[in-house]
MITOR-683201 format. One record per atom (N, C-alpha, C): residue in three letters; atom name; x, y, z. Coordinates in Angstrom, 2 decimals, decimal comma. Example, Ala and Ser with C-alpha at 12.3 -4.5 7.8 and 13.67 -1.06 7.14 Angstrom:
# residues 2
<rec rest="ALA" atom="N" X="13,19" Y="-5,69" Z="7,80"/>
<rec rest="ALA" atom="CA" X="12,30" Y="-4,50" Z="7,80"/>
<rec rest="ALA" atom="C" X="13,20" Y="-3,30" Z="7,80"/>
<rec rest="SER" atom="N" X="12,85" Y="-2,25" Z="7,08"/>
<rec rest="SER" atom="CA" X="13,67" Y="-1,06" Z="7,14"/>
<rec rest="SER" atom="C" X="12,90" Y="0,03" Z="7,87"/>
END
This chain:
# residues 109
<rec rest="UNK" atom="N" X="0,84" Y="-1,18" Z="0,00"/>
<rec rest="UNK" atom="CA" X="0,00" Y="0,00" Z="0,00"/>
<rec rest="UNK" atom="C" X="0,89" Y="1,24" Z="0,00"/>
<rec rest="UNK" atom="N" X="1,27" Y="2,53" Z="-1,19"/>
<rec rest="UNK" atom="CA" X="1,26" Y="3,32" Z="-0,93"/>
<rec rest="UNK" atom="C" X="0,99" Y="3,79" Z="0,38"/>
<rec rest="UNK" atom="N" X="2,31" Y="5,07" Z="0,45"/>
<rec rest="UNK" atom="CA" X="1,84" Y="5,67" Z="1,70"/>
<rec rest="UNK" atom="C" X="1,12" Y="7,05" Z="1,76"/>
<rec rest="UNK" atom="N" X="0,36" Y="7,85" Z="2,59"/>
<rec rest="UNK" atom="CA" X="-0,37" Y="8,53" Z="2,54"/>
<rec rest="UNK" atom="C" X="-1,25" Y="9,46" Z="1,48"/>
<rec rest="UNK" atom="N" X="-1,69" Y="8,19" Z="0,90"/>
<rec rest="UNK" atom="CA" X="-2,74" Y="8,40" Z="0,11"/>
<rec rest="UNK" atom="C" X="-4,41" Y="8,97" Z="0,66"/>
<rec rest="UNK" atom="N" X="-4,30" Y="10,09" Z="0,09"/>
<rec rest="UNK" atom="CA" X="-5,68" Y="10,95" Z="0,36"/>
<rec rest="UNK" atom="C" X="-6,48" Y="11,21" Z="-1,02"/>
<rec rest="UNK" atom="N" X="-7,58" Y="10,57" Z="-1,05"/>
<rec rest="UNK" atom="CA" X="-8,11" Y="11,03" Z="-2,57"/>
<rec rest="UNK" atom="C" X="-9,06" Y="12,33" Z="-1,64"/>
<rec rest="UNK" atom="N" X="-9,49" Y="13,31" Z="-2,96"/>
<rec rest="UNK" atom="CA" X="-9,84" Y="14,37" Z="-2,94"/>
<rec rest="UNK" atom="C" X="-10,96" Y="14,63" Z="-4,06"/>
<rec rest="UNK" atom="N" X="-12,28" Y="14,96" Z="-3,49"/>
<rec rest="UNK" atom="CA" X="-13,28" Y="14,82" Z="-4,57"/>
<rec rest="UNK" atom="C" X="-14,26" Y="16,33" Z="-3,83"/>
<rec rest="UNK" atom="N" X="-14,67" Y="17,11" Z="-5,87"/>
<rec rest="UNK" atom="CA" X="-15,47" Y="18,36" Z="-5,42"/>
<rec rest="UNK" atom="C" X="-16,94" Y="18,14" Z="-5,90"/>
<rec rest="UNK" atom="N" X="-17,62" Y="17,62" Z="-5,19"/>
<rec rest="UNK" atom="CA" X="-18,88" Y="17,98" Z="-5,89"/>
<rec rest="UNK" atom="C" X="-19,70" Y="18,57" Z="-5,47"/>
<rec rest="UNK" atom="N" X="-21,00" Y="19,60" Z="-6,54"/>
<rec rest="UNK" atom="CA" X="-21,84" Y="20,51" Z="-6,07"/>
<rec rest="UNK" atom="C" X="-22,65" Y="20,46" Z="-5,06"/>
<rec rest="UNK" atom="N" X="-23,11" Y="20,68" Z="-4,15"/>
<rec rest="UNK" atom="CA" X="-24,01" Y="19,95" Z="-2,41"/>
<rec rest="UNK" atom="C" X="-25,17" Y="19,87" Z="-3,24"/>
<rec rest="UNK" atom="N" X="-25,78" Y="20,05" Z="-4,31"/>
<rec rest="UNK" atom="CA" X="-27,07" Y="20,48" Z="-5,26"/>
<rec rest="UNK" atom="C" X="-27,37" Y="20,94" Z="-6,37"/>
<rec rest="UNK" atom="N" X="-28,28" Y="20,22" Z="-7,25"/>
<rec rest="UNK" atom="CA" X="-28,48" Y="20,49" Z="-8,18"/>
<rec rest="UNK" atom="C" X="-30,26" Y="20,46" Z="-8,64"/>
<rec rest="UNK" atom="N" X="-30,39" Y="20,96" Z="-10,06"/>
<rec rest="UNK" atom="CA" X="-32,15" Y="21,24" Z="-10,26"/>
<rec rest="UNK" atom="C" X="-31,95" Y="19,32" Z="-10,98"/>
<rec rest="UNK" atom="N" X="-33,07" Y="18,99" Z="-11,17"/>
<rec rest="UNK" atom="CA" X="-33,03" Y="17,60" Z="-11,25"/>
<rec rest="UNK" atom="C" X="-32,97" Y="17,62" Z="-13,11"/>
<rec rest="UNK" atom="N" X="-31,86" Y="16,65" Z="-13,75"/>
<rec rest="UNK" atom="CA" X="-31,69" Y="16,66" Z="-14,82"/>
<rec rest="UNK" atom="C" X="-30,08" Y="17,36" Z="-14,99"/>
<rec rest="UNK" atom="N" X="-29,61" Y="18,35" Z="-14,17"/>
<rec rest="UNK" atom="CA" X="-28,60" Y="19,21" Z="-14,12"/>
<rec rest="UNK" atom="C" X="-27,39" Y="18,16" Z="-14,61"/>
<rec rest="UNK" atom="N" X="-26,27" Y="19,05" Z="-15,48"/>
<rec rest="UNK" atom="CA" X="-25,13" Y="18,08" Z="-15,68"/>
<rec rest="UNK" atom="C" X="-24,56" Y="18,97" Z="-14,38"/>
<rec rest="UNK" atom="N" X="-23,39" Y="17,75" Z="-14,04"/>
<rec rest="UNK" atom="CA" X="-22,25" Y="18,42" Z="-12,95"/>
<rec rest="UNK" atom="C" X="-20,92" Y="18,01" Z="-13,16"/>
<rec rest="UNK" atom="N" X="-20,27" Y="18,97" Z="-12,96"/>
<rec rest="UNK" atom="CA" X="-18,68" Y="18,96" Z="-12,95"/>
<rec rest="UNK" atom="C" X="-18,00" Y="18,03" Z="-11,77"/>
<rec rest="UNK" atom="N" X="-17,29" Y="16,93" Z="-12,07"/>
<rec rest="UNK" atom="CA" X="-16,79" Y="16,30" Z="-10,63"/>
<rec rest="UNK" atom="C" X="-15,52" Y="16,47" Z="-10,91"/>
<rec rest="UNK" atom="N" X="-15,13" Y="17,45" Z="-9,95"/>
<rec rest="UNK" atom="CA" X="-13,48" Y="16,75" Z="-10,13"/>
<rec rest="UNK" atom="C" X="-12,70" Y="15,97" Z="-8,75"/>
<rec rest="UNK" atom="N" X="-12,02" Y="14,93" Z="-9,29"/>
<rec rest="UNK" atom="CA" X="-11,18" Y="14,00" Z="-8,25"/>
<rec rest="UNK" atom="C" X="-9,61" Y="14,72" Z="-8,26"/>
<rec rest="UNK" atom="N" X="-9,18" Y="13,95" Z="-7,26"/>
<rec rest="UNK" atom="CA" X="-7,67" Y="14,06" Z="-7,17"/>
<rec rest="UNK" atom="C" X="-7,17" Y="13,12" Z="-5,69"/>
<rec rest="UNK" atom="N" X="-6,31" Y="12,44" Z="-6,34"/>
<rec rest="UNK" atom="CA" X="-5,84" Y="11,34" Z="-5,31"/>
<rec rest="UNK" atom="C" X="-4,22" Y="11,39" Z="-5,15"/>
<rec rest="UNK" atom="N" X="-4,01" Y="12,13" Z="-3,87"/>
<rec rest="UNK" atom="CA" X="-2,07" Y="11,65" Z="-3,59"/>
<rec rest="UNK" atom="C" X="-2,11" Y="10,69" Z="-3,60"/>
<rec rest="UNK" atom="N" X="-0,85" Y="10,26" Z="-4,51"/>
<rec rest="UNK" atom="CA" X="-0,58" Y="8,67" Z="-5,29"/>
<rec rest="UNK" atom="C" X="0,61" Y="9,16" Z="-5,62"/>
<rec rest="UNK" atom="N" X="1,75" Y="8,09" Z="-5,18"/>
<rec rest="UNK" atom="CA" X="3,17" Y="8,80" Z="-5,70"/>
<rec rest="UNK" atom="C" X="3,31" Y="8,07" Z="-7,07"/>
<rec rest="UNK" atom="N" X="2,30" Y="7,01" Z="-7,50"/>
<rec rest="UNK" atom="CA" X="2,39" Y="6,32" Z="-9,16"/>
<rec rest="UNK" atom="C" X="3,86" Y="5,86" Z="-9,04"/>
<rec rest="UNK" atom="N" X="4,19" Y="4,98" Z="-8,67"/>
<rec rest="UNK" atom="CA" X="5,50" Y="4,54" Z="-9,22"/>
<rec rest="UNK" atom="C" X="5,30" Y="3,75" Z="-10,04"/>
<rec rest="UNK" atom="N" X="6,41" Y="3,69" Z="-11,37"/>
<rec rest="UNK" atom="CA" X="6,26" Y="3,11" Z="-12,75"/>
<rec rest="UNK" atom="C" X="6,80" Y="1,46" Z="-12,61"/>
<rec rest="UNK" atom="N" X="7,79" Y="1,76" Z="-11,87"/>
<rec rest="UNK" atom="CA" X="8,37" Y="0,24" Z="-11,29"/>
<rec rest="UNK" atom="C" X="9,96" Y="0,21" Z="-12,38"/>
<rec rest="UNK" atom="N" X="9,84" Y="1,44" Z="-13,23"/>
<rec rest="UNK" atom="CA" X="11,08" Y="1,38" Z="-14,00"/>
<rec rest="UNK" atom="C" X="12,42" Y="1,94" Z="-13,56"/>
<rec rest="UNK" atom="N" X="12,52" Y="2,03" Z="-11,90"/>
<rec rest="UNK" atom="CA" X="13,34" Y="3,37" Z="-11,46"/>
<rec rest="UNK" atom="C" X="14,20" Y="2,51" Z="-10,12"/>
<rec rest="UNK" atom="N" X="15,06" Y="3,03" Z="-9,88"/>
<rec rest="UNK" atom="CA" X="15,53" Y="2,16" Z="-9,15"/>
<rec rest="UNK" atom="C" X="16,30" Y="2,81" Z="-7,63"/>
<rec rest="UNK" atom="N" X="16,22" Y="2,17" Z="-6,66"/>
<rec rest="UNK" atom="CA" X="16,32" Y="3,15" Z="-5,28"/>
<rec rest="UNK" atom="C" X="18,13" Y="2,55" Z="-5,37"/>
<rec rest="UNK" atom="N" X="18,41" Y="3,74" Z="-4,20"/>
<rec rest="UNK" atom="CA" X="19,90" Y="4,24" Z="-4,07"/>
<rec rest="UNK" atom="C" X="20,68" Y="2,75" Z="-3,92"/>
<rec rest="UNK" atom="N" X="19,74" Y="1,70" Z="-3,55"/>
<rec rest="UNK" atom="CA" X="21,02" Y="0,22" Z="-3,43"/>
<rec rest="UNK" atom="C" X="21,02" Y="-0,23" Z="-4,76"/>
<rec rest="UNK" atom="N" X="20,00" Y="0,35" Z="-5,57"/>
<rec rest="UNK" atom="CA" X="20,29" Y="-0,40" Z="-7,01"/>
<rec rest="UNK" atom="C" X="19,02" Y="-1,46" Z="-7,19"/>
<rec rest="UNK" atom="N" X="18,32" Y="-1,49" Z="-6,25"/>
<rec rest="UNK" atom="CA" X="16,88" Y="-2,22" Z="-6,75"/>
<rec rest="UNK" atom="C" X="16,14" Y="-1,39" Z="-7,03"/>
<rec rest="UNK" atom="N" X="15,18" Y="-2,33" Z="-7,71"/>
<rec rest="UNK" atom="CA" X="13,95" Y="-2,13" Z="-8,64"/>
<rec rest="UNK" atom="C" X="13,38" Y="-0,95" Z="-7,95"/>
<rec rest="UNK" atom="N" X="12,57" Y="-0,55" Z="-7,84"/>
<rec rest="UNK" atom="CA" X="11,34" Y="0,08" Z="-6,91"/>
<rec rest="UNK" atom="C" X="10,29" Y="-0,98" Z="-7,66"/>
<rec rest="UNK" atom="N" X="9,21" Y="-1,15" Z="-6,87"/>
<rec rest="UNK" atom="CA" X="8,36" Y="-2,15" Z="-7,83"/>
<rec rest="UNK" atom="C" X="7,45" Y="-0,95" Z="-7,89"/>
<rec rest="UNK" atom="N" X="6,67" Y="-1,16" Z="-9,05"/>
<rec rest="UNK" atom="CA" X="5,67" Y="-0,85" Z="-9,82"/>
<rec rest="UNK" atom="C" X="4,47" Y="-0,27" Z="-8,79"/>
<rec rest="UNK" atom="N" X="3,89" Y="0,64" Z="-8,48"/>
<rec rest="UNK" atom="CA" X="2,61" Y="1,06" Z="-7,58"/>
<rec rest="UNK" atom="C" X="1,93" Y="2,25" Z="-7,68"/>
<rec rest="UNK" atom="N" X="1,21" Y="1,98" Z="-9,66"/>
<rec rest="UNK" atom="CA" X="0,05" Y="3,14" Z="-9,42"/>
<rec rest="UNK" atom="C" X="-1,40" Y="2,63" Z="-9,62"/>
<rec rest="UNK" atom="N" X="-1,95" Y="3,93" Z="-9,52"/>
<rec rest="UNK" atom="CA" X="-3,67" Y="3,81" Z="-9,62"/>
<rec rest="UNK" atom="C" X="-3,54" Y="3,44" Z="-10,72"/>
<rec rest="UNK" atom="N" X="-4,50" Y="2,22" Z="-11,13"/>
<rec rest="UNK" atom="CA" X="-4,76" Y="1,24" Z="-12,62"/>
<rec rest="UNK" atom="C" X="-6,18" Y="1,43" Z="-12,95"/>
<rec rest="UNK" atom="N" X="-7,13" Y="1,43" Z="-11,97"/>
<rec rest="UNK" atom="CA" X="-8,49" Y="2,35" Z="-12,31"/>
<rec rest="UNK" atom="C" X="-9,03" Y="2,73" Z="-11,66"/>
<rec rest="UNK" atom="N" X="-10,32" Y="3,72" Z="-12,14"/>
<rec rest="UNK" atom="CA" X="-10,83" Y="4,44" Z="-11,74"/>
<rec rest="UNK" atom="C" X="-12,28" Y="4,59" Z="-11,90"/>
<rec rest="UNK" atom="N" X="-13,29" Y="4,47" Z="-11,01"/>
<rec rest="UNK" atom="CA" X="-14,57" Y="4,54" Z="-11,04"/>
<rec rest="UNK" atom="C" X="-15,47" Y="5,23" Z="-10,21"/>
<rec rest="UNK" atom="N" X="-16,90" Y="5,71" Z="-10,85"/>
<rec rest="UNK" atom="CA" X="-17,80" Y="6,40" Z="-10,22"/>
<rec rest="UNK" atom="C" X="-19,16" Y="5,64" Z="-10,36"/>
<rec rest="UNK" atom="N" X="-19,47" Y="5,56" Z="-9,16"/>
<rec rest="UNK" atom="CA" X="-21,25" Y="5,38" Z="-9,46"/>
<rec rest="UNK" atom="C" X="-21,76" Y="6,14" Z="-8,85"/>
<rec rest="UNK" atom="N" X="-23,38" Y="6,37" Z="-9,15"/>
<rec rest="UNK" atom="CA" X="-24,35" Y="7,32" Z="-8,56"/>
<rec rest="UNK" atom="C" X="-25,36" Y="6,64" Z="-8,35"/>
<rec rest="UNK" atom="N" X="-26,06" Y="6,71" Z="-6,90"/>
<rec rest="UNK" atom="CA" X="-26,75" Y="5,77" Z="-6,76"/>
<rec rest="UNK" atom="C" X="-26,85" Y="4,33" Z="-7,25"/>
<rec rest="UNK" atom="N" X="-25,73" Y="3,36" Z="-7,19"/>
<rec rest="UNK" atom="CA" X="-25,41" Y="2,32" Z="-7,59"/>
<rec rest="UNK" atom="C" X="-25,33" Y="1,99" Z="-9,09"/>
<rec rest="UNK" atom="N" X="-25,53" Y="3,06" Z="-9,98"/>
<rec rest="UNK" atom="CA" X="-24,87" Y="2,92" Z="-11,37"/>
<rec rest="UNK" atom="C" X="-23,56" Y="3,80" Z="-11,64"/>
<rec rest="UNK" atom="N" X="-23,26" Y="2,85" Z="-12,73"/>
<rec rest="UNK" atom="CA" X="-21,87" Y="3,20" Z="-12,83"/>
<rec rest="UNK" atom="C" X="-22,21" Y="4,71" Z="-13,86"/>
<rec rest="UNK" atom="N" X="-21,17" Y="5,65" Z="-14,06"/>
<rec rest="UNK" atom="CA" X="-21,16" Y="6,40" Z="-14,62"/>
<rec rest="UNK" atom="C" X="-20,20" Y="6,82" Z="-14,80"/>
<rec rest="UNK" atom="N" X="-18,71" Y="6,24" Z="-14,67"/>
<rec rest="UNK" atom="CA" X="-17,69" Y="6,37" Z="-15,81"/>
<rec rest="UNK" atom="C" X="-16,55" Y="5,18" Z="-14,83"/>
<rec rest="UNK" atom="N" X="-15,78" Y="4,82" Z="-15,68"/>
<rec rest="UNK" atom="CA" X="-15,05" Y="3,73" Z="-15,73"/>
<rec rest="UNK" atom="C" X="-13,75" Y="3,56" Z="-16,41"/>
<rec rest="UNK" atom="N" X="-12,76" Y="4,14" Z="-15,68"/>
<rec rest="UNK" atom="CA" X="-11,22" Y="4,79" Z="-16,22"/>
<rec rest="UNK" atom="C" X="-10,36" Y="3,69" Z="-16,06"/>
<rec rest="UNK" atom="N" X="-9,58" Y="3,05" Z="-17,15"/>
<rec rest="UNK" atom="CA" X="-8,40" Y="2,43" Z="-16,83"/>
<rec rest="UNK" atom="C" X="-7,06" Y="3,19" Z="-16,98"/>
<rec rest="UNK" atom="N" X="-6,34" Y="3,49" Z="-16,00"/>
<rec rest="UNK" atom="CA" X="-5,09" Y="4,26" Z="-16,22"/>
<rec rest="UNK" atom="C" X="-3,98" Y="3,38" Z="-16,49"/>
<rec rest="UNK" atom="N" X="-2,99" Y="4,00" Z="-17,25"/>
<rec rest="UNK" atom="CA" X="-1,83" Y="2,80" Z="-17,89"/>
<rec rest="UNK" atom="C" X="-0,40" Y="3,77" Z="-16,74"/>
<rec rest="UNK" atom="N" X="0,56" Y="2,80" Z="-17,02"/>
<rec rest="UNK" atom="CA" X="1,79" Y="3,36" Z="-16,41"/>
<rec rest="UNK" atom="C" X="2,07" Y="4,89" Z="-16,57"/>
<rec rest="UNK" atom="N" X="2,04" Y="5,47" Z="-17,51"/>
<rec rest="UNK" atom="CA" X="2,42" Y="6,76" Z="-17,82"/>
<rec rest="UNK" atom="C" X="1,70" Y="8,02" Z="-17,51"/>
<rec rest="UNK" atom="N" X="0,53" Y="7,43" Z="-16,06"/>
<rec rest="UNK" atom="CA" X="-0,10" Y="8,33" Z="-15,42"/>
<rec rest="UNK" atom="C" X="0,53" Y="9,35" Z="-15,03"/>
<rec rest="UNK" atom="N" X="0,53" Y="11,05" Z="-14,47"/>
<rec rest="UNK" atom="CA" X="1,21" Y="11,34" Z="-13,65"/>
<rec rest="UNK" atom="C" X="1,30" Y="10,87" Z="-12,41"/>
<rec rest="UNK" atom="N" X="1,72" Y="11,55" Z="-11,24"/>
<rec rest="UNK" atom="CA" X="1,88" Y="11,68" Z="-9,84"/>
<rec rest="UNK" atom="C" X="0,40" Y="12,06" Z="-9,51"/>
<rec rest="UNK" atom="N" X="-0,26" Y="11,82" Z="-8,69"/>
<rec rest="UNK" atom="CA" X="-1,56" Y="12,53" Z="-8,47"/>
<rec rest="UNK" atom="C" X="-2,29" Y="12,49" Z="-9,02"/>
<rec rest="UNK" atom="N" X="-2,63" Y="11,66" Z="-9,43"/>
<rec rest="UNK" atom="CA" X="-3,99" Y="11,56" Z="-10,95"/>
<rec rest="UNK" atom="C" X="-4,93" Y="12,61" Z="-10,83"/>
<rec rest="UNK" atom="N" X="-5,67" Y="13,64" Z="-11,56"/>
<rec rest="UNK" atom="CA" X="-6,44" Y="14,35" Z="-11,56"/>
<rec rest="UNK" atom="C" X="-7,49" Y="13,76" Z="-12,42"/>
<rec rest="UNK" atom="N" X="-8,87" Y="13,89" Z="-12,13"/>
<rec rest="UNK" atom="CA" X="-9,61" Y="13,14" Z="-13,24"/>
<rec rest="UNK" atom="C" X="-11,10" Y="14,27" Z="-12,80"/>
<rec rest="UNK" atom="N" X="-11,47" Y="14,77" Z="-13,96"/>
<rec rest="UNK" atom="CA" X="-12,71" Y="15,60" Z="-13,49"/>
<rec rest="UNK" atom="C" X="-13,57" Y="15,09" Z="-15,19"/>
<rec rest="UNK" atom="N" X="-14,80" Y="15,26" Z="-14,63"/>
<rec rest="UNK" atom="CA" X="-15,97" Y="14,64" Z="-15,87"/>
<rec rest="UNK" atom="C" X="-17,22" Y="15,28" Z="-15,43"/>
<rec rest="UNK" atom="N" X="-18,20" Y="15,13" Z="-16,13"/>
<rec rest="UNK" atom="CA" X="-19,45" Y="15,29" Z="-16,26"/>
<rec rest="UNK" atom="C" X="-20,55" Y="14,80" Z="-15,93"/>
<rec rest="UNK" atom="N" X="-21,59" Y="14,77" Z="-15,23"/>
<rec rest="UNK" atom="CA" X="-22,37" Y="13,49" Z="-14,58"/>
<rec rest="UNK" atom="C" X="-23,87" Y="14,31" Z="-14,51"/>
<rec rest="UNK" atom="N" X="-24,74" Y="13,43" Z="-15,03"/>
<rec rest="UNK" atom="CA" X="-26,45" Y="14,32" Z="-15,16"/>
<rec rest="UNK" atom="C" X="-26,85" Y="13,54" Z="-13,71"/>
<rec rest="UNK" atom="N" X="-27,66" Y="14,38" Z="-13,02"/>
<rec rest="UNK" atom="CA" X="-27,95" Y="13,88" Z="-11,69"/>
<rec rest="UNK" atom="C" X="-29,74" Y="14,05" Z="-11,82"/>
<rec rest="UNK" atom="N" X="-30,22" Y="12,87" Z="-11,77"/>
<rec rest="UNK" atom="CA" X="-31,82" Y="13,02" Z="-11,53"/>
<rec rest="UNK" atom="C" X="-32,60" Y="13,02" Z="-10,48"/>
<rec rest="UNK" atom="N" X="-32,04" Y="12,41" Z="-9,37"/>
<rec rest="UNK" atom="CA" X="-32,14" Y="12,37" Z="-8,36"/>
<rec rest="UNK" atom="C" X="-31,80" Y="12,77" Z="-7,22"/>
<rec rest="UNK" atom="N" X="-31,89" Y="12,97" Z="-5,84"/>
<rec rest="UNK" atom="CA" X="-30,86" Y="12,96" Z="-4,73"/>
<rec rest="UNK" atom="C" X="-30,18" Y="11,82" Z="-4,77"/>
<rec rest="UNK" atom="N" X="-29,15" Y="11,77" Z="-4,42"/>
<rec rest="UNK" atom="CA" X="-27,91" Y="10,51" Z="-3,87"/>
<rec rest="UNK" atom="C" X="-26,80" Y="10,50" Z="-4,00"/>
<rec rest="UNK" atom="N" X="-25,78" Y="9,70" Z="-3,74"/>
<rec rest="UNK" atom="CA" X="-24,59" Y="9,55" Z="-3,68"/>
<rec rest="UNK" atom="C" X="-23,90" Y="9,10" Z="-4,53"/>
<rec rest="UNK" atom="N" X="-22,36" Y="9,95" Z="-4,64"/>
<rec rest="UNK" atom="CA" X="-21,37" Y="9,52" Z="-5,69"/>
<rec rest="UNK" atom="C" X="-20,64" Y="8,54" Z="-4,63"/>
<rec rest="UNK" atom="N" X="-20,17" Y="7,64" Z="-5,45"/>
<rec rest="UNK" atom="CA" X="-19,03" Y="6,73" Z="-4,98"/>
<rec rest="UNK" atom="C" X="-18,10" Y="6,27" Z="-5,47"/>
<rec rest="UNK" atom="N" X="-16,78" Y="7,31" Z="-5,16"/>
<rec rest="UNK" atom="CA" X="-15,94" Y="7,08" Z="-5,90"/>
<rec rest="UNK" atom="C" X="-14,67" Y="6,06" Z="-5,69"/>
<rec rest="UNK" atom="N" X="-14,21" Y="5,28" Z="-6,57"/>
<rec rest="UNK" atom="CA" X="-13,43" Y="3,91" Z="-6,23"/>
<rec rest="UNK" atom="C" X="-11,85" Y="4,14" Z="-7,11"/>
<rec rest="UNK" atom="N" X="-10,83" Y="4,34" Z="-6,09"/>
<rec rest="UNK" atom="CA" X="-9,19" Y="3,75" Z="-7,03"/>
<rec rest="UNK" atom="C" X="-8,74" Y="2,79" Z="-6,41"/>
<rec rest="UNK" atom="N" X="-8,43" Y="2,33" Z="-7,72"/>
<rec rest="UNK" atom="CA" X="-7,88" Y="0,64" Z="-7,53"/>
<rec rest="UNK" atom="C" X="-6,36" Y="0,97" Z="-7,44"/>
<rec rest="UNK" atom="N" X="-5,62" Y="0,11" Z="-6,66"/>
<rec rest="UNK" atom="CA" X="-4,26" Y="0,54" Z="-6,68"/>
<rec rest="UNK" atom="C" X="-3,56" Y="-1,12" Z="-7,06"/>
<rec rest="UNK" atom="N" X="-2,31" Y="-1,24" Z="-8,31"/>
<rec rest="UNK" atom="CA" X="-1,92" Y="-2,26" Z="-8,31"/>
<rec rest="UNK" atom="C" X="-1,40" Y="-3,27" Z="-7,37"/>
<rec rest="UNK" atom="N" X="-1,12" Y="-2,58" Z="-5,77"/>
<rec rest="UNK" atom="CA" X="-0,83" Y="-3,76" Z="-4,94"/>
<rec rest="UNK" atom="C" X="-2,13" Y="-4,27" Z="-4,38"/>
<rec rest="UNK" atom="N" X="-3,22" Y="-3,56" Z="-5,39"/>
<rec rest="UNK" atom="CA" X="-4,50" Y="-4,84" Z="-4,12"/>
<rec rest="UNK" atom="C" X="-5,29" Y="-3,85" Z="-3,61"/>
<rec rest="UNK" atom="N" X="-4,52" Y="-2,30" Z="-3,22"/>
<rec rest="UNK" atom="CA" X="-5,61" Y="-1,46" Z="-2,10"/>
<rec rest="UNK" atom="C" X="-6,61" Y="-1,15" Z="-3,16"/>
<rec rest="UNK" atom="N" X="-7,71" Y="-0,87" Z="-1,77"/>
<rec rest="UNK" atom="CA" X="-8,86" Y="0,08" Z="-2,80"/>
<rec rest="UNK" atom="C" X="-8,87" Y="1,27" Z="-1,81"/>
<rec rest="UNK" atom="N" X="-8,83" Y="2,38" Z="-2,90"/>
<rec rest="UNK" atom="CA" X="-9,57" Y="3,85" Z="-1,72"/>
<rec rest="UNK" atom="C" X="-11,03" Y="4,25" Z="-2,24"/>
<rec rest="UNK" atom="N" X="-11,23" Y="5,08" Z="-1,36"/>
<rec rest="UNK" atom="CA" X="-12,88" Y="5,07" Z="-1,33"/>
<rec rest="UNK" atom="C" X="-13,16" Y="6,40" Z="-1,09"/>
<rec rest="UNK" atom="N" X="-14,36" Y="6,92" Z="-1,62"/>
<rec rest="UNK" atom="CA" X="-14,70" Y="7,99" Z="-1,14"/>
<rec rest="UNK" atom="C" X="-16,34" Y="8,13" Z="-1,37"/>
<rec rest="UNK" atom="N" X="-16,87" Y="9,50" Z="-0,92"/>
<rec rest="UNK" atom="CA" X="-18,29" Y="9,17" Z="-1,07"/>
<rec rest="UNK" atom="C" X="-18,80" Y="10,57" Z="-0,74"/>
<rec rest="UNK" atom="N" X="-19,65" Y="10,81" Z="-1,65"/>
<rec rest="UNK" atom="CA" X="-20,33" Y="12,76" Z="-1,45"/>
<rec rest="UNK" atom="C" X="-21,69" Y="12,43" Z="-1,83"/>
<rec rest="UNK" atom="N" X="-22,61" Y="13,17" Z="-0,95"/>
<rec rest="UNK" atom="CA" X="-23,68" Y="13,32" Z="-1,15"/>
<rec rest="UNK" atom="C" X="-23,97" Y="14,67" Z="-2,25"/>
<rec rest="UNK" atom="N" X="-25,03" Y="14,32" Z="-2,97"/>
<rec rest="UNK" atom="CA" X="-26,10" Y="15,17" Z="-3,90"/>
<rec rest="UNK" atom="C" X="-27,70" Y="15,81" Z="-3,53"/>
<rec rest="UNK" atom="N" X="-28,23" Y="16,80" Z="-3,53"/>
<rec rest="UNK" atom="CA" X="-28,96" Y="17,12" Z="-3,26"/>
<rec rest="UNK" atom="C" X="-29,61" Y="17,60" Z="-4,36"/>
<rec rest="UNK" atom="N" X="-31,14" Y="17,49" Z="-4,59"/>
<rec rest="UNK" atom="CA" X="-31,90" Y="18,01" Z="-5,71"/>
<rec rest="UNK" atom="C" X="-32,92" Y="18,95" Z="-5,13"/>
<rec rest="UNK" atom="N" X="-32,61" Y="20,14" Z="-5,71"/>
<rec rest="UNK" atom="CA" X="-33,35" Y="21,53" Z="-5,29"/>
<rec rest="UNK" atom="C" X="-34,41" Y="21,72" Z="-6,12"/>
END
């Protein structure tokens, strides 16, 4: 597991029902490529975010696979029509196995 990984997510507290919305994420992730090698001369192994997902109210609504040549910090912001009240839930997969999690409520005005 990466160490101090904080994902970071903005979404609007509310919207009119039908509304598109801007989400943007951001997750400290130091992404290591696994191609680099520490001061004794080993590997570093390989440890970034590989994907990335959102659902809203238990559907999915976008579904990111990231390849090695991510940056540091993945930034990922998109578009999402909200019809309802409920919750985003956002999911990074990390290649050693972790999952991080996050979760924002929506409100319909």
């Amino acid at each position: 597991m990466a160490k101090d990984v904080k994902p970071r997510v903005k979404v609007p507290k509310s919207a009119a029902a039908g509304d598109v919305v801007t989400i943007k994420t951001l997750i400290s992730h130091p992404m290591e490529s696994g191609q680099r090698k520490d001061k004794d001369g080993n590997v570093i192994p390989r440890s970034i975010i590989n994907r990335f997902t959102c659902d809203f109210n238990g559907v999915n609504v976008i579904d990111v696979t990231l390849d090695p040549a991510i940056s540091t910090n993945p930034y990922i912001e998109f578009d999402a029509r909200v019809d309802a009240a409920g919750e985003f839930k956002f999911t990074w997969y990390d290649d050693d196995g972790s999952v991080y999690e996050d979760t924002k409520p929506i409100e319909v005005a």
